[in-house]
Each structure stands twice: as structure tokens, then as C-alpha cells.
N, CA, C, O and CB atoms as a CASP TS submission, in Angstrom:
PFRMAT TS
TARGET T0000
AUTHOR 0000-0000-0000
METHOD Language model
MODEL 1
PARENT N/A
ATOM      1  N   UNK     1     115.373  18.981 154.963  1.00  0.00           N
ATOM      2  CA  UNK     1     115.045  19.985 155.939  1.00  0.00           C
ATOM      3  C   UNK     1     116.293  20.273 156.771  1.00  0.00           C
ATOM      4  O   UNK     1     117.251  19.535 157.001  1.00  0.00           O
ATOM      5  CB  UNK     1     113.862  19.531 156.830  1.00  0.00           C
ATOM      6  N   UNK     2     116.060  21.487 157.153  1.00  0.00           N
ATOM      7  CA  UNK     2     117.605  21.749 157.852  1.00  0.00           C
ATOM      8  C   UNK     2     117.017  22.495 158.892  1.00  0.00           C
ATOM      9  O   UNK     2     116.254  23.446 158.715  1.00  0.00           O
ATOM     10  CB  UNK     2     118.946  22.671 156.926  1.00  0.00           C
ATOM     11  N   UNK     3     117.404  22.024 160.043  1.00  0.00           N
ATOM     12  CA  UNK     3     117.196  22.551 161.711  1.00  0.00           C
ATOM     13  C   UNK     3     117.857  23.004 162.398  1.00  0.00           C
ATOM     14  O   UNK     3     118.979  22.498 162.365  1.00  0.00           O
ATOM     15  CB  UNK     3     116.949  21.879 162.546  1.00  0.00           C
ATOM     16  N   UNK     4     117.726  23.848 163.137  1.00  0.00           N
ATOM     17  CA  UNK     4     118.884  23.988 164.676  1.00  0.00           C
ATOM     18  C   UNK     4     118.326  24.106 165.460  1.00  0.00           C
ATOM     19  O   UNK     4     117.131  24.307 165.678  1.00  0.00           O
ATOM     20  CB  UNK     4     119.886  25.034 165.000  1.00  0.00           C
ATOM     21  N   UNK     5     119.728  23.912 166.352  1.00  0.00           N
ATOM     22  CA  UNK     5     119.174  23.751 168.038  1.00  0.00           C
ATOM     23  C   UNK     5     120.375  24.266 168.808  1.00  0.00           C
ATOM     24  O   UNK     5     121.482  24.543 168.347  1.00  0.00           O
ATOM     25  CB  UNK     5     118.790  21.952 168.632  1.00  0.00           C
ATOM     26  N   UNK     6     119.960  24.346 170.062  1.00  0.00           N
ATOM     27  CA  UNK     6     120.507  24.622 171.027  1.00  0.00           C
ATOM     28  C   UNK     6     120.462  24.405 172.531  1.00  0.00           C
ATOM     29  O   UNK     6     121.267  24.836 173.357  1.00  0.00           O
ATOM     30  CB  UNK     6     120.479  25.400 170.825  1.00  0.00           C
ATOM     31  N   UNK     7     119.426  23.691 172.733  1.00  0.00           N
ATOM     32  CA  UNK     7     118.724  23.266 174.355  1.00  0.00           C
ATOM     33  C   UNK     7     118.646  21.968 173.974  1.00  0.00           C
ATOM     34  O   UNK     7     119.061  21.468 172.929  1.00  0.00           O
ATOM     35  CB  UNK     7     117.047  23.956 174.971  1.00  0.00           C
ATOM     36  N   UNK     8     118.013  21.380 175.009  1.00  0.00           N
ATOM     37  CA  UNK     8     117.477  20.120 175.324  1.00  0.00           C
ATOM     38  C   UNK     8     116.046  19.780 174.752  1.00  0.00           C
ATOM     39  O   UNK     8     115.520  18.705 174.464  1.00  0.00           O
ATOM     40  CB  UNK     8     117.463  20.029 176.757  1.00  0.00           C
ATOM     41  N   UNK     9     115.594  21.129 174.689  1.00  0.00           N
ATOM     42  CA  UNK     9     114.296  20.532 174.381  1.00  0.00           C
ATOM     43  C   UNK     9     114.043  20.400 172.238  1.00  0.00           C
ATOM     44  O   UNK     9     113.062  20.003 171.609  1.00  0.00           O
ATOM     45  CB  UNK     9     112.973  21.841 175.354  1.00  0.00           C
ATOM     46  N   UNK    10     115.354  20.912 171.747  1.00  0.00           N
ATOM     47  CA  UNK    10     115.755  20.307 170.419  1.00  0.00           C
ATOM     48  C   UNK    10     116.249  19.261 170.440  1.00  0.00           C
ATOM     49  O   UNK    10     116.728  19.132 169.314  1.00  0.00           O
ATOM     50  CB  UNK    10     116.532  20.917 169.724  1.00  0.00           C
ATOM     51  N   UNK    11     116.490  18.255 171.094  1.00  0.00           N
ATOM     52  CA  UNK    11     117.111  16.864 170.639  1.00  0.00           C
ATOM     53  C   UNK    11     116.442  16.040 169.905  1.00  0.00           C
ATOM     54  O   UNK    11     117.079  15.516 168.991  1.00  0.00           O
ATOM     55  CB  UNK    11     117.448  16.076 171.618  1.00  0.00           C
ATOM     56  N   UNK    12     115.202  15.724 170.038  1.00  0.00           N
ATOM     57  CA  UNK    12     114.178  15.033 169.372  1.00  0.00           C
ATOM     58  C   UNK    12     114.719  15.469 167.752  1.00  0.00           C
ATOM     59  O   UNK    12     115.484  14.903 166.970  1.00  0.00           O
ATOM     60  CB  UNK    12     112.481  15.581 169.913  1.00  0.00           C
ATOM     61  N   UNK    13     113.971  16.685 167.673  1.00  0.00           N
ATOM     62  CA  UNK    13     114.118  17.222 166.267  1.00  0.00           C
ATOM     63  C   UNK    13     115.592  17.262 165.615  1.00  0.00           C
ATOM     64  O   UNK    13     115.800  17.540 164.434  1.00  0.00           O
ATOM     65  CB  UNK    13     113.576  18.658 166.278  1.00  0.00           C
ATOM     66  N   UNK    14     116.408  16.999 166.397  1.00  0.00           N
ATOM     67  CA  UNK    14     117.910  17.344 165.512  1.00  0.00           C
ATOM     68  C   UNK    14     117.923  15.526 165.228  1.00  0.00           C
ATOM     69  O   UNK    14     118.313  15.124 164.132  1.00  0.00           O
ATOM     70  CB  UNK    14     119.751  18.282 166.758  1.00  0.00           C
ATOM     71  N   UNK    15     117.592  14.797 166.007  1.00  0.00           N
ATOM     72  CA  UNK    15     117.735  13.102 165.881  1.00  0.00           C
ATOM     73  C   UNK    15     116.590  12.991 164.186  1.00  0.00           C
ATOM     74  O   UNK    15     116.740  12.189 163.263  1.00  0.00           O
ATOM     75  CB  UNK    15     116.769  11.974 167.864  1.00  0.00           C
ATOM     76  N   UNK    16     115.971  13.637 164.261  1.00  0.00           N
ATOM     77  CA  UNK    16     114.884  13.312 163.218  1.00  0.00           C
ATOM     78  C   UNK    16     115.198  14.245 161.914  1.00  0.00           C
ATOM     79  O   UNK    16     114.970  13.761 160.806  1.00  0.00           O
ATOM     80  CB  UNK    16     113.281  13.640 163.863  1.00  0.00           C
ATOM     81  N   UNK    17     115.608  15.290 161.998  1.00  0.00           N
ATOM     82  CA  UNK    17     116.041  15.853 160.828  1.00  0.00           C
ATOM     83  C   UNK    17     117.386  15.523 159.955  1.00  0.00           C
ATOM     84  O   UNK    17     118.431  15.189 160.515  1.00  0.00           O
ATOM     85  CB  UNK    17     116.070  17.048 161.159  1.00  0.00           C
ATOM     86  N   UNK    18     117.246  15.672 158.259  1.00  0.00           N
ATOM     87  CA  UNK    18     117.866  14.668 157.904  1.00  0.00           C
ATOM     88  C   UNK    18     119.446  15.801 157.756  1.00  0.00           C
ATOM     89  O   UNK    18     120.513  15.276 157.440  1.00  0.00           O
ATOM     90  CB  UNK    18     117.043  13.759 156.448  1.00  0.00           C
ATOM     91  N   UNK    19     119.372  17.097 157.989  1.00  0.00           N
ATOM     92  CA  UNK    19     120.702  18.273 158.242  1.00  0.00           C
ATOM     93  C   UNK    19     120.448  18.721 159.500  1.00  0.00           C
ATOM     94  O   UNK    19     119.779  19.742 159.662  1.00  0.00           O
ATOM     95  CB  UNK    19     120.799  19.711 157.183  1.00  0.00           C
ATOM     96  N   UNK    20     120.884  18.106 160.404  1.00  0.00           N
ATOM     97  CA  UNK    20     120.801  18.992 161.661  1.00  0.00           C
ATOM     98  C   UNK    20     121.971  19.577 162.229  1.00  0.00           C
ATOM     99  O   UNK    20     123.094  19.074 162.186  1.00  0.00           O
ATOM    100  CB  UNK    20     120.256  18.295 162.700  1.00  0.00           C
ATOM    101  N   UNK    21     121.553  21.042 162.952  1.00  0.00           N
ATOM    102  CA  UNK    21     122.864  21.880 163.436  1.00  0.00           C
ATOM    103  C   UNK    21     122.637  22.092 164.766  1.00  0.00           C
ATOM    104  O   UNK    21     121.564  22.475 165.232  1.00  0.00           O
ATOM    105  CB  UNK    21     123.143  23.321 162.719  1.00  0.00           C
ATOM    106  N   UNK    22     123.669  21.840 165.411  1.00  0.00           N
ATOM    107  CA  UNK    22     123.574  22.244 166.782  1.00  0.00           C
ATOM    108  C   UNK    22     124.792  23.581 166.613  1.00  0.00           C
ATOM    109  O   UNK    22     125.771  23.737 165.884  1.00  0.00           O
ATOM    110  CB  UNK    22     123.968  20.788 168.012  1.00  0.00           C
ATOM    111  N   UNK    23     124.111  24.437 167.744  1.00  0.00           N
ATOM    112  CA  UNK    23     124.587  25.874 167.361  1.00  0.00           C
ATOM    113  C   UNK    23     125.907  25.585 168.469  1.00  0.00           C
ATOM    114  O   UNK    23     126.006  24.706 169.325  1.00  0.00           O
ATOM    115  CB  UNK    23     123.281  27.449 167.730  1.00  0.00           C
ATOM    116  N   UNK    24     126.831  26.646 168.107  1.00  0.00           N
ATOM    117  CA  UNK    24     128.493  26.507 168.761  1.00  0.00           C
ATOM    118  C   UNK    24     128.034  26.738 170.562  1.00  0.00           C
ATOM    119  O   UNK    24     128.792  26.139 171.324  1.00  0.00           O
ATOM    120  CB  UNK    24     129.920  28.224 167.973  1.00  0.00           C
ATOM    121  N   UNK    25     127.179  27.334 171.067  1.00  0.00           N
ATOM    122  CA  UNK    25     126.490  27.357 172.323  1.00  0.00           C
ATOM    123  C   UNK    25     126.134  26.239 172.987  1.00  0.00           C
ATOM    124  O   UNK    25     126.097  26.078 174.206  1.00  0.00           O
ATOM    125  CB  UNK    25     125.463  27.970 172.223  1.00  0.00           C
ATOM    126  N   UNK    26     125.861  25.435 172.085  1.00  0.00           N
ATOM    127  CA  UNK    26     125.260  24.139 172.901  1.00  0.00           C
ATOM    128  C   UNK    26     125.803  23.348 173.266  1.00  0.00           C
ATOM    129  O   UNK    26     126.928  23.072 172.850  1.00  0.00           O
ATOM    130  CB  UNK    26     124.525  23.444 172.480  1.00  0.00           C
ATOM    131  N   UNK    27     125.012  22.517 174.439  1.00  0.00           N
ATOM    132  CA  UNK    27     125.363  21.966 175.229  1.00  0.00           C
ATOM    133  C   UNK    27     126.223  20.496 174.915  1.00  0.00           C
ATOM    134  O   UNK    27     126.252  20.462 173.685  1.00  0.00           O
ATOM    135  CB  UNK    27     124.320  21.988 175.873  1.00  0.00           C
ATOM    136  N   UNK    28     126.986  19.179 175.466  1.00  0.00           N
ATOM    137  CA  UNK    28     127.058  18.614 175.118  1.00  0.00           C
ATOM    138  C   UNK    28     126.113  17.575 174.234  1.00  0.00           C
ATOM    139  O   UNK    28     126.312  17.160 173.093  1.00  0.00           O
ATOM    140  CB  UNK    28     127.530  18.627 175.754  1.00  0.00           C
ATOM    141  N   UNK    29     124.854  17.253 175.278  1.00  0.00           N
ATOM    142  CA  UNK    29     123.679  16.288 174.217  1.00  0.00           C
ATOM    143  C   UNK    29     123.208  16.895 173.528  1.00  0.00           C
ATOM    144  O   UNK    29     122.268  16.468 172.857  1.00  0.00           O
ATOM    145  CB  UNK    29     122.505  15.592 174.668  1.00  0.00           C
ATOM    146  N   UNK    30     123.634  18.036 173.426  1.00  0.00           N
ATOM    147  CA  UNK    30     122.575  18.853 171.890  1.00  0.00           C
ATOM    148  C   UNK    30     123.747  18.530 170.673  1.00  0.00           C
ATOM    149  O   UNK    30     123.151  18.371 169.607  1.00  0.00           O
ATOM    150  CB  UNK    30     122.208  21.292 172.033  1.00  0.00           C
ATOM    151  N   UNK    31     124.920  18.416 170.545  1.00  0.00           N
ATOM    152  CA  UNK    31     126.086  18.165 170.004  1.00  0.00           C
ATOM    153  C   UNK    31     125.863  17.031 169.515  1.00  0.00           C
ATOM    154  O   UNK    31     125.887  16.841 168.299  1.00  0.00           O
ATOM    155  CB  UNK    31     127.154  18.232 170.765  1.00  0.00           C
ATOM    156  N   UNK    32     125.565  15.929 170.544  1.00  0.00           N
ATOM    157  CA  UNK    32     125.547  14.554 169.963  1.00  0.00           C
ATOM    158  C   UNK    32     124.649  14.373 169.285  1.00  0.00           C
ATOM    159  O   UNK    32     124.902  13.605 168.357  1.00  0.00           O
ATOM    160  CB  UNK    32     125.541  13.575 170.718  1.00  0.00           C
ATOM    161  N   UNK    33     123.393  14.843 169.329  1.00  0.00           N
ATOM    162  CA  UNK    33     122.095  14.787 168.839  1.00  0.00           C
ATOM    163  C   UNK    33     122.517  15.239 167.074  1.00  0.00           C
ATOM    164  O   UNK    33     122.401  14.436 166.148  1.00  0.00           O
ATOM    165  CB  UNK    33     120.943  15.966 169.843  1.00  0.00           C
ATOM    166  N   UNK    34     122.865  16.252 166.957  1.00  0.00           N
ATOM    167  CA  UNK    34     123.065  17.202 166.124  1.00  0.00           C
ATOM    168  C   UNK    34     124.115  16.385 164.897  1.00  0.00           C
ATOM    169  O   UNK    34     125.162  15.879 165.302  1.00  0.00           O
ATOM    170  CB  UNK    34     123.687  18.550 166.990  1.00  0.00           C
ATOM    171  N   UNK    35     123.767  16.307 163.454  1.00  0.00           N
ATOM    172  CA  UNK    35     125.125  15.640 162.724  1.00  0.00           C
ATOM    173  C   UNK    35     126.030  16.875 162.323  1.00  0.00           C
ATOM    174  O   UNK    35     127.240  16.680 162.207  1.00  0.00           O
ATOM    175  CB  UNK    35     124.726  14.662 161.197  1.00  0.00           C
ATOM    176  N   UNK    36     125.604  17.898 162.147  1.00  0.00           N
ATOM    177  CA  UNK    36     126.919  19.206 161.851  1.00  0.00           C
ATOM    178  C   UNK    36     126.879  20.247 162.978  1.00  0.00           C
ATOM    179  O   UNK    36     125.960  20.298 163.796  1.00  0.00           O
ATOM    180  CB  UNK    36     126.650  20.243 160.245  1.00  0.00           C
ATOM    181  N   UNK    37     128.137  21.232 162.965  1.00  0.00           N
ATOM    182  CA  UNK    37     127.676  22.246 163.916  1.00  0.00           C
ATOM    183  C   UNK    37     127.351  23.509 163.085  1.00  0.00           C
ATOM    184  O   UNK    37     127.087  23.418 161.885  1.00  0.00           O
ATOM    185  CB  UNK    37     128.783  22.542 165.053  1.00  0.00           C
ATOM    186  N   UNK    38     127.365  24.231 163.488  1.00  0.00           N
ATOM    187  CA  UNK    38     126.678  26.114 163.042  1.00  0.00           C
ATOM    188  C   UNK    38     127.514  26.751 164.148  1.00  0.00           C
ATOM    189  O   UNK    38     127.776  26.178 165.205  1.00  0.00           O
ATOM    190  CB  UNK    38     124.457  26.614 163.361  1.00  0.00           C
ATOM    191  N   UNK    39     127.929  28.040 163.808  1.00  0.00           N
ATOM    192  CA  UNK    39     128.261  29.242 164.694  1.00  0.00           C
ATOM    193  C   UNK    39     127.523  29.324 165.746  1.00  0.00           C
ATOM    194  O   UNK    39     126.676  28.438 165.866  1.00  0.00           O
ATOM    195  CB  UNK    39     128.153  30.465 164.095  1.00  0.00           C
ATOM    196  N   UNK    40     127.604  30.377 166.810  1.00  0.00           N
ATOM    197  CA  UNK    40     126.653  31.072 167.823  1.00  0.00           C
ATOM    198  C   UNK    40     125.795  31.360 167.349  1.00  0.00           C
ATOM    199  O   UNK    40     125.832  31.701 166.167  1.00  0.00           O
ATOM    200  CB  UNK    40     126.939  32.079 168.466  1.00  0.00           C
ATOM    201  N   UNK    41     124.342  31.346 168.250  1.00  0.00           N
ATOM    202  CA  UNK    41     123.498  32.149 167.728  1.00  0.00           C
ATOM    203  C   UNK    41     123.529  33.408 168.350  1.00  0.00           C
ATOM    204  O   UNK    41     122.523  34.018 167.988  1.00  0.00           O
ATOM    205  CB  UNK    41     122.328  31.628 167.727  1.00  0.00           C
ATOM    206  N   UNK    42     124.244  34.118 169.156  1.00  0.00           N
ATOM    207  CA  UNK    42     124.799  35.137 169.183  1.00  0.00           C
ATOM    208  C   UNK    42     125.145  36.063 168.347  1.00  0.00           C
ATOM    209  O   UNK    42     125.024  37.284 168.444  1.00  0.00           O
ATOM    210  CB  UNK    42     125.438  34.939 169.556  1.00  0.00           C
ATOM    211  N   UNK    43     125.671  35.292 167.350  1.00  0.00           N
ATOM    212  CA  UNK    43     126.168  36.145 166.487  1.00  0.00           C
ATOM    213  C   UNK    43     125.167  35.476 165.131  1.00  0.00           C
ATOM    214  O   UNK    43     123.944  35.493 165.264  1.00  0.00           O
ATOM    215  CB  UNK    43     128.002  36.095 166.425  1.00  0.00           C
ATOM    216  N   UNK    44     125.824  34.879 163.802  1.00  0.00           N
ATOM    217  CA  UNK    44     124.740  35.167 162.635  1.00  0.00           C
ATOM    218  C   UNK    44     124.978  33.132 162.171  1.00  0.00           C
ATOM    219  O   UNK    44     124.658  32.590 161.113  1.00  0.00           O
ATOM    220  CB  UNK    44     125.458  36.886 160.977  1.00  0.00           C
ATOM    221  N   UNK    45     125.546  32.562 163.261  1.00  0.00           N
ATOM    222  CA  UNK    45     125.593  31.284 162.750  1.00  0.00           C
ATOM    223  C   UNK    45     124.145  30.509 161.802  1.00  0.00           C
ATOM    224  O   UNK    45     124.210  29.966 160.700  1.00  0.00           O
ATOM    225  CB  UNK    45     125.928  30.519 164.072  1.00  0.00           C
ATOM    226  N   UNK    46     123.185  30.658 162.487  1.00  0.00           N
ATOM    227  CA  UNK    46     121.976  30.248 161.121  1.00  0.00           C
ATOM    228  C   UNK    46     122.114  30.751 159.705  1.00  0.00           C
ATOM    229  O   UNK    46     122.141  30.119 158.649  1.00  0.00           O
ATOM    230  CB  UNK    46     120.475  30.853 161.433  1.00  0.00           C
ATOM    231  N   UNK    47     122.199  32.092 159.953  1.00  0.00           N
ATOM    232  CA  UNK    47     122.340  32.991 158.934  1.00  0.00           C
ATOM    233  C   UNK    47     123.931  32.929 157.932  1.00  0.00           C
ATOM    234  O   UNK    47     124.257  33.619 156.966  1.00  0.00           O
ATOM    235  CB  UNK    47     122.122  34.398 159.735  1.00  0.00           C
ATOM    236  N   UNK    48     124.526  32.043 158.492  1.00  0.00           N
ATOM    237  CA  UNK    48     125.698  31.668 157.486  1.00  0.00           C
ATOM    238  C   UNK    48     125.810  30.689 156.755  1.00  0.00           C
ATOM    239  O   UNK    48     126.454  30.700 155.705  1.00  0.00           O
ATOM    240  CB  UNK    48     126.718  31.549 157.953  1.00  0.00           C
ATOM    241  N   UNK    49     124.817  29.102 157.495  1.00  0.00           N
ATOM    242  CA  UNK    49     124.441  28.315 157.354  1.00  0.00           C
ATOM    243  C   UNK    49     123.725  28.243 155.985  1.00  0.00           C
ATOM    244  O   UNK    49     124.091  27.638 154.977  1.00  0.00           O
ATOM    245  CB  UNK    49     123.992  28.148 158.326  1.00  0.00           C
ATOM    246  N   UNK    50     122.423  29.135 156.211  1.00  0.00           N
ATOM    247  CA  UNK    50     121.005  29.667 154.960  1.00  0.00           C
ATOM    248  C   UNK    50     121.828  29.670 154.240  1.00  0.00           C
ATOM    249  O   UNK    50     121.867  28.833 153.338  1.00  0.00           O
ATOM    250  CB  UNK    50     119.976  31.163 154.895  1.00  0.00           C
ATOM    251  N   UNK    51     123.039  30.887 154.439  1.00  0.00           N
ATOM    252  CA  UNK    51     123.568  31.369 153.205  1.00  0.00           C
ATOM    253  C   UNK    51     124.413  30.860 152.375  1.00  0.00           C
ATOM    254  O   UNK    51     124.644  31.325 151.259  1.00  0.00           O
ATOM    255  CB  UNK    51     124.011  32.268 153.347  1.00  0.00           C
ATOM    256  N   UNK    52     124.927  29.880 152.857  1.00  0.00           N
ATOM    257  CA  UNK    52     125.337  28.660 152.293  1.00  0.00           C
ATOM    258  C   UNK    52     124.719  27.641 151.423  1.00  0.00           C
ATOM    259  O   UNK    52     125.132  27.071 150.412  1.00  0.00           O
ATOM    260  CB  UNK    52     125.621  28.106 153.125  1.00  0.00           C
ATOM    261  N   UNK    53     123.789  27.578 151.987  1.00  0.00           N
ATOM    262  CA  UNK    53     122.508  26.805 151.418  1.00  0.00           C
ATOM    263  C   UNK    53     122.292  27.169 149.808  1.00  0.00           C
ATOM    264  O   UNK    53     122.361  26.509 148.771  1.00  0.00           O
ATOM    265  CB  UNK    53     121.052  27.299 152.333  1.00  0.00           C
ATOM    266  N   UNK    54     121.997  28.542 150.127  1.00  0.00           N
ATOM    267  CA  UNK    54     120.642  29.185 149.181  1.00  0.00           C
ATOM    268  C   UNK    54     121.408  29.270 147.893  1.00  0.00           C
ATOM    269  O   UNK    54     120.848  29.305 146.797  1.00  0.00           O
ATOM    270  CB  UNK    54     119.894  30.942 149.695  1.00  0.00           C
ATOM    271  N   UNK    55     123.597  29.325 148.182  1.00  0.00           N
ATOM    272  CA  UNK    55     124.103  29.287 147.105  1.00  0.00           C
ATOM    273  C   UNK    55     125.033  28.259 146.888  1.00  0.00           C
ATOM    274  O   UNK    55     126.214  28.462 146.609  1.00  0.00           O
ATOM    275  CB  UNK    55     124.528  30.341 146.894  1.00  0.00           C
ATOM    276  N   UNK    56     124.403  26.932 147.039  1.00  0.00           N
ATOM    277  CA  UNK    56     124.823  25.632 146.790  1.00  0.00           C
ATOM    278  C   UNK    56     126.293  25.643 147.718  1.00  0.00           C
ATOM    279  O   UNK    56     127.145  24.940 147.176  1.00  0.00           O
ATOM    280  CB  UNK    56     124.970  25.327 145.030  1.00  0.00           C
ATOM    281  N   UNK    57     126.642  26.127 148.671  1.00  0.00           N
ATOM    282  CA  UNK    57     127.898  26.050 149.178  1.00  0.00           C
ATOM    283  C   UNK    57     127.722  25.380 150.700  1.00  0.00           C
ATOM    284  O   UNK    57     128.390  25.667 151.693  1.00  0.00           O
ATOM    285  CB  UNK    57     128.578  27.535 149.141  1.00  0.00           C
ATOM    286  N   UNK    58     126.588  24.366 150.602  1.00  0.00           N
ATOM    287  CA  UNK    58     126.217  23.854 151.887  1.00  0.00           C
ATOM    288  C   UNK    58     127.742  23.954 152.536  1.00  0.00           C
ATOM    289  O   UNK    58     128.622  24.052 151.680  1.00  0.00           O
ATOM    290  CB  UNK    58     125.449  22.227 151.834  1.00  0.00           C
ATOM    291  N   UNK    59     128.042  23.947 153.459  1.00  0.00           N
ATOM    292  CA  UNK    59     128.730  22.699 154.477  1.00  0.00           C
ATOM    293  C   UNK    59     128.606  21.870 155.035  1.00  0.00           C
ATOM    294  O   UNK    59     128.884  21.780 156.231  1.00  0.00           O
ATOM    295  CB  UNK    59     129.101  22.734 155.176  1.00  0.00           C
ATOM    296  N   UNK    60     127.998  20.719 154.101  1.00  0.00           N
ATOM    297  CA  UNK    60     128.023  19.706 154.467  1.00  0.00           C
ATOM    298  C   UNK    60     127.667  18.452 153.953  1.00  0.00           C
ATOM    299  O   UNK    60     126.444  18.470 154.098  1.00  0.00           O
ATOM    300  CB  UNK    60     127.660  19.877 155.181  1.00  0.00           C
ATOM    301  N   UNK    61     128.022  17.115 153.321  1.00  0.00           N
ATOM    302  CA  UNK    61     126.778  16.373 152.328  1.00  0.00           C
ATOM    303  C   UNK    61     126.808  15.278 153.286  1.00  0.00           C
ATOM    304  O   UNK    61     127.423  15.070 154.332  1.00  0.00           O
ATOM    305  CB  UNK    61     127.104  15.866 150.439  1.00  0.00           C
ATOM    306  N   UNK    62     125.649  14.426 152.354  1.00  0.00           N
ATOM    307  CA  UNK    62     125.040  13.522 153.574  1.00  0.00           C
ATOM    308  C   UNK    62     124.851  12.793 152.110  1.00  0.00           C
ATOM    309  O   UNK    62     124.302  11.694 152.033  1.00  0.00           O
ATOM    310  CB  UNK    62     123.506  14.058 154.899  1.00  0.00           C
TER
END
């Protein structure tokens, strides 16, 4: 499963998910929480992430 976050009230879920992204916005404990980062969500950071995904070009292995 692959998550993001950006507040406080995602930390739980980024600690428990086994790809978690904290978005380039966030705060410091959303960072730590988080094992990779993602772009803004400002701009299309999830959406680069997916797209990575969907064509085996994750960034990132675990």
C-alpha cells in the first residue's frame, strides 16, 4: 500500500504503511514518520509518484 501525508493527523498511517510519502510541504514529524518523500501537493507530487508506480519505475524499494 502506498500513502501520503502531509499534517499531523497522517503520522499514524505513514508509521503503519509499508511505502509511505510525506509530501515536500510537510512538516518536520510528518518527514520522520514518512520512509520516502513525494513532491508538493501543490503541484502533481502524488501524481508522479502513481505514475511511477503503475510503470514499474517506483522510486523506491524496500
Amino acid at each position: 500500500m502506498v500513502v501520503f501525508g502531509d499534517g499531523g493527523n497522517d503520522i499514524e498511517m505513514l508509521r503503519q504503511a509499508g511505502f509511505s510519502f510525506a509530501m515536500e510541504n510537510a512538516g518536520s514529524a510528518v518527514v520522520a514518520a514518512a520512509k520516502y518523500r513525494a513532491g508538493s501537493n501543490n503541484r502533481e507530487g502524488v501524481l508522479d509518484v502513481i505514475d511511477k508506480v503503475l510503470k514499474h519505475e517506483a522510486p523506491f524499494k524496500q
